[in-house]
C-alpha positions in Angstrom: 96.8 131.8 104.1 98.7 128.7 105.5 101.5 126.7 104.0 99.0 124.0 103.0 96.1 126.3 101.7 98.7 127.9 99.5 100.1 124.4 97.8 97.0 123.7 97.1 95.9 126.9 95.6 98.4 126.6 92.7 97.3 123.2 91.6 95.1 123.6 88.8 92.2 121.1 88.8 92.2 120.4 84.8 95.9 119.2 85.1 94.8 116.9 87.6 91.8 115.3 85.7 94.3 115.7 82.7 97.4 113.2 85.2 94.6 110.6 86.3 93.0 110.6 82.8 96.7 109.7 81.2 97.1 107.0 84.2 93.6 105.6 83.5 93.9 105.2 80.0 97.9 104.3 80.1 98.0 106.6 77.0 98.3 110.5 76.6 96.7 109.9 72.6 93.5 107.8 74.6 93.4 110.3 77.7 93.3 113.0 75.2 90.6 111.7 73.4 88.2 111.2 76.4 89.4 114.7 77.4 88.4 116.5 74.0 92.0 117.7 74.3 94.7 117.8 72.0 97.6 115.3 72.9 100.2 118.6 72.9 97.8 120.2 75.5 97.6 117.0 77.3 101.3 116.8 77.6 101.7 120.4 78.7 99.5 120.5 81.4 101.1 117.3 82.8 104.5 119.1 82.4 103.2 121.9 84.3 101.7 119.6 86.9 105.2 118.4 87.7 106.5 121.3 87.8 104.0 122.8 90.3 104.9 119.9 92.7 108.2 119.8 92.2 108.7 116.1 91.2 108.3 113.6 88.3 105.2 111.7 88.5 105.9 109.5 85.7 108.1 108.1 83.6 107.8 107.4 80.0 109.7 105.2 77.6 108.6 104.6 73.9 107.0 101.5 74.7 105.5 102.3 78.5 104.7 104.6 81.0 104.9 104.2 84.4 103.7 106.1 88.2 106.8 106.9 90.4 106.0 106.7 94.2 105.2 110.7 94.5 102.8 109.8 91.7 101.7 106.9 92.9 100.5 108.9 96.1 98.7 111.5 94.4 96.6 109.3 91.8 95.3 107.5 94.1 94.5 110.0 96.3 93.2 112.1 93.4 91.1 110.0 91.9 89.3 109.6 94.6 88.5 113.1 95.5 88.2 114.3 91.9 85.4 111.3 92.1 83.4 112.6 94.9 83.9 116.2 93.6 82.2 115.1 90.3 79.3 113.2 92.4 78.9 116.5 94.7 78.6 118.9 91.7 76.3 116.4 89.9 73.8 116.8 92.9 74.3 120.2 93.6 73.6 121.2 89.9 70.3 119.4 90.5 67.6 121.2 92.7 65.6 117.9 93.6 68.5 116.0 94.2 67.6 113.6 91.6 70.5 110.5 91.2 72.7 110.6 88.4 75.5 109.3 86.5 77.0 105.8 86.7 76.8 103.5 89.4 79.3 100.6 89.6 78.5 97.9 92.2 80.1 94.7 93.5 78.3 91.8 95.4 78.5 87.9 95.5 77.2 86.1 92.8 74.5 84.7 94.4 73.1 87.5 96.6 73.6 89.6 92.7 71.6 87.5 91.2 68.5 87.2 94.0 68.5 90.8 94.7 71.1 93.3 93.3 69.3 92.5 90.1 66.2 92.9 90.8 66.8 95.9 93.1 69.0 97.6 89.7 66.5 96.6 87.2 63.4 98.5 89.1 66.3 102.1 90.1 66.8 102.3 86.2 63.2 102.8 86.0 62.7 105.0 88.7 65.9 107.0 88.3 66.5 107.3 83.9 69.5 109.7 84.6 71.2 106.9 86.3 73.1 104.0 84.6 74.4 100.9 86.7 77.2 98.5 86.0 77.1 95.4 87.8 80.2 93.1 88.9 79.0 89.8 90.0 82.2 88.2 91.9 82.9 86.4 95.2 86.2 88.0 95.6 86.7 90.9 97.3 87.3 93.7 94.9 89.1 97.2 95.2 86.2 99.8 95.5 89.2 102.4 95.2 91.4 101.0 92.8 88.6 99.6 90.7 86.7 103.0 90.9 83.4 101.2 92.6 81.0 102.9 94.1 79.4 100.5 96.4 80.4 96.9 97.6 77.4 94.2 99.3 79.3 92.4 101.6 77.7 89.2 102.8 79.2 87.4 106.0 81.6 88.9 108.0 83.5 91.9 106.2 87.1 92.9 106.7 87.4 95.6 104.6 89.7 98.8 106.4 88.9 102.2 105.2 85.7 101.8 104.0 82.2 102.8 105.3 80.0 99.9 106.7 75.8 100.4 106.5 74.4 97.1 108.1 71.2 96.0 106.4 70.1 93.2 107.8 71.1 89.4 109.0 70.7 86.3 107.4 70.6 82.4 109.2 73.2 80.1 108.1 71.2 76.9 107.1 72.6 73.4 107.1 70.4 71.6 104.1 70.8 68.9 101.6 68.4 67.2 98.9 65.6 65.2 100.0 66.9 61.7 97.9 70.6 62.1 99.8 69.0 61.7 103.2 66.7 59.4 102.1 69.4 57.0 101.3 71.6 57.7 104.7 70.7 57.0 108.4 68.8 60.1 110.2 70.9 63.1 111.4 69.9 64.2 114.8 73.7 65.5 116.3 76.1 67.6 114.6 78.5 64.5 115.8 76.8 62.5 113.0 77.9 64.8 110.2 81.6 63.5 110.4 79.7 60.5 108.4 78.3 62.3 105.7 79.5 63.6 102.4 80.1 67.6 103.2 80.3 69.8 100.4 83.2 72.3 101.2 82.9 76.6 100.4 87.1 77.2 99.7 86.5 81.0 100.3 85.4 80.4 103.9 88.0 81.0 106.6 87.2 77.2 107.9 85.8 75.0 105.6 85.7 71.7 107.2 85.3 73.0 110.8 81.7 74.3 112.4 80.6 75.1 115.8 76.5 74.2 116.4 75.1 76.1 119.3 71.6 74.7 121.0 70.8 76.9 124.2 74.2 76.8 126.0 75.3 73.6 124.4 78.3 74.2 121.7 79.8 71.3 119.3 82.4 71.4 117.4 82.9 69.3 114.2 85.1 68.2 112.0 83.6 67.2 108.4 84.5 65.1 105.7 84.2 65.1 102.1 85.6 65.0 98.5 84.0 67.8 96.8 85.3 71.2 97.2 84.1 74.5 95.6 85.3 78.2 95.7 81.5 79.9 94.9 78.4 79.9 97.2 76.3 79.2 93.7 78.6 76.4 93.2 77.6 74.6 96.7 74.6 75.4 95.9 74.1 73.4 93.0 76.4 70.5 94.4 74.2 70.4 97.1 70.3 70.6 95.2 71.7 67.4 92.9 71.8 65.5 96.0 76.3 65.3 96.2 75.8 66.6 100.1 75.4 68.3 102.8 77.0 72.0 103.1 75.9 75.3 104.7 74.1 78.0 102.7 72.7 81.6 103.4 69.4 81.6 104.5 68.3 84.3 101.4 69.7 81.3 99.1 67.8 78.3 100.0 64.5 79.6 101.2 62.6 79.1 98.5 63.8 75.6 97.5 63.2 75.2 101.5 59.5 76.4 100.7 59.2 73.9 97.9 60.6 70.8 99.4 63.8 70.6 96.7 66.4 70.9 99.6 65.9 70.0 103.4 67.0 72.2 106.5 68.9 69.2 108.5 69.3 69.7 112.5 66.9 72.2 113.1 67.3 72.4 116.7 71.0 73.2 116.4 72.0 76.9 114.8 75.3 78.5 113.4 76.4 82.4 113.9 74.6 84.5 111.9 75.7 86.5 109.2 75.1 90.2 108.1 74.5 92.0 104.7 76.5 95.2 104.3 76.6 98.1 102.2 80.0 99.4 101.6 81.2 102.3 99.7 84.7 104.6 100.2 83.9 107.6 101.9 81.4 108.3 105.1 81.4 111.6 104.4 79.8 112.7 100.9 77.6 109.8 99.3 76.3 110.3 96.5 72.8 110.9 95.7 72.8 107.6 93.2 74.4 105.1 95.9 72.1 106.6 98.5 69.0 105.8 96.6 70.5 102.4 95.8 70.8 101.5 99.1 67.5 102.6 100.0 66.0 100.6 97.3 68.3 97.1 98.9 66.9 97.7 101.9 63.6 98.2 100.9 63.8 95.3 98.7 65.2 93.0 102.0 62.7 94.2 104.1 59.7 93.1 101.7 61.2 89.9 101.3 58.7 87.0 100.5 60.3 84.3 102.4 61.6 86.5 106.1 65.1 85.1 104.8 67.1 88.3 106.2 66.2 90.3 109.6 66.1 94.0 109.3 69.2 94.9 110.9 68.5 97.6 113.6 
């Protein structure tokens, strides 16, 4: 038996749910509790953690509690593996690998409320062993830290360490409300938006700077304006009560496109496209529940009514 092999086969997996429990609940009486432990027990098998490793992994006042580095290192390390072993045995217990457990899922507020919805509201029915938690926000969130099992990405993501599934592309879509270009001269260059009202997106890496691309032709522009926002929703609305013109995902605006509430402006000229990702913490073992999920977005993208998104090969 190596070196390695050995370490590890004196660490007792009950202390360890027992350490990450205590650092999860920032209370041994809490951790105990969720445990079905007594707080003596609790203590002890912490102790004996510690002592197996040879170091202190926290340290405790009357008043607080705190990781050191060594412990530091090993809850986050073991919560995530204590997480996947949970999700494997989950599915193995199951002969018909049916999903399971809780599923905790990030995306943008305005892609959660078109389609991550929609898309959790139908896996409840078709999976009742299964129970989903969702987490509308446009910042980007710890899937680690925050113990998530799956983040939809939309744009460009930047996220090291975690495992990208490409589902499929969206246009983004220069529009604005019928009545505000009805009262302003026609716009037929992207020169002639540095005379408009622009609606700026904060979270974007350039919010005032765009490139237009029309067959080999680029243009760059510089726009103008005095209202600024930090969600997509946010522009959104800003822009259907006539304040502007800004850029929007394709997914977003098709409908009101459909309908005649907003209006795409220079047709002829396009902007990069953007993707919709799946992303979730380990390539290796998914779990059954945020494979099915992801099966059901995709589905759901594919089908969808207005050809917003492109299936992404």
């Amino acid at each position: 038996m190596s070196a390695s092999m050995e370490r590890l086969s004196q660490l007792n997996l009950n202390h360890l749910y027992g350490f990450v429990a205590v650092v999860e609940h920032q209370s041994f009486t809490a951790a105990a509790e969720a445990l079905g432990l007594s707080k003596s027990l609790l203590s002890e098998q912490l102790a004996r953690l510690e002592a197996s490793l040879g170091t202190q992994l926290l340290t405790r006042t009357t008043r607080r509690m705190a990781l050191t580095d060594s412990g530091t290192r090993l809850f986050d390390v073991a919560r995530r593996l204590l997480g996947e072993l949970d999700s494997a045995v989950a599915d193995v217990r199951d002969p018909h690998g049916e999903p399971s457990g809780r599923l905790r899922i990030t995306a943008p507020l305005d892609f959660a409320k078109l389609h991550i919805s929609a898309v959790a509201a139908d896996y409840i029915k078709r999976f009742p062993k299964t129970q989903v938690e969702m987490i509308g926000d446009d910042q980007v969130l710890d899937l680690v830290g925050q113990r998530i099992d799956l983040a939809v990405r939309v744009g460009w993501p930047k996220d090291s360490g975690l495992h990208a599934n490409k589902l499929a592309t969206f246009e983004q879509t220069l529009v604005a409300a019928p009545d505000y270009l009805a009262q302003h001269p026609p716009l037929r260059e992207p020169d002639d938006l540095a005379r408009i009202e622009w609606i700026a997106h904060t979270r974007l890496a350039s919010p005032w700077q765009w490139t237009f691309r029309r067959g080999e032709a680029l243009r760059e522009v510089r726009t103008h304006g005095r209202l600024q926002a930090n969600t997509t929703l946010s522009v959104y609305r800003l822009v259907r009560a006539g304040a502007g013109l800004s850029v929007l995902p394709s997914f977003l605006v098709a409908g009101d496109l459909a309908s005649g509430r907003l209006v795409r402006v220079l047709e002829d000229w396009s902007l990069p496209q953007g993707g919709i990702y799946a992303l979730y913490p380990s390539a290796r073992y998914m779990p059954a529940r945020v494979r099915a999920f992801i099966h059901s977005l995709r589905e759901r993208l594919d089908n969808d009514p207005f050809g917003a998104v492109a299936r992404s090969a």
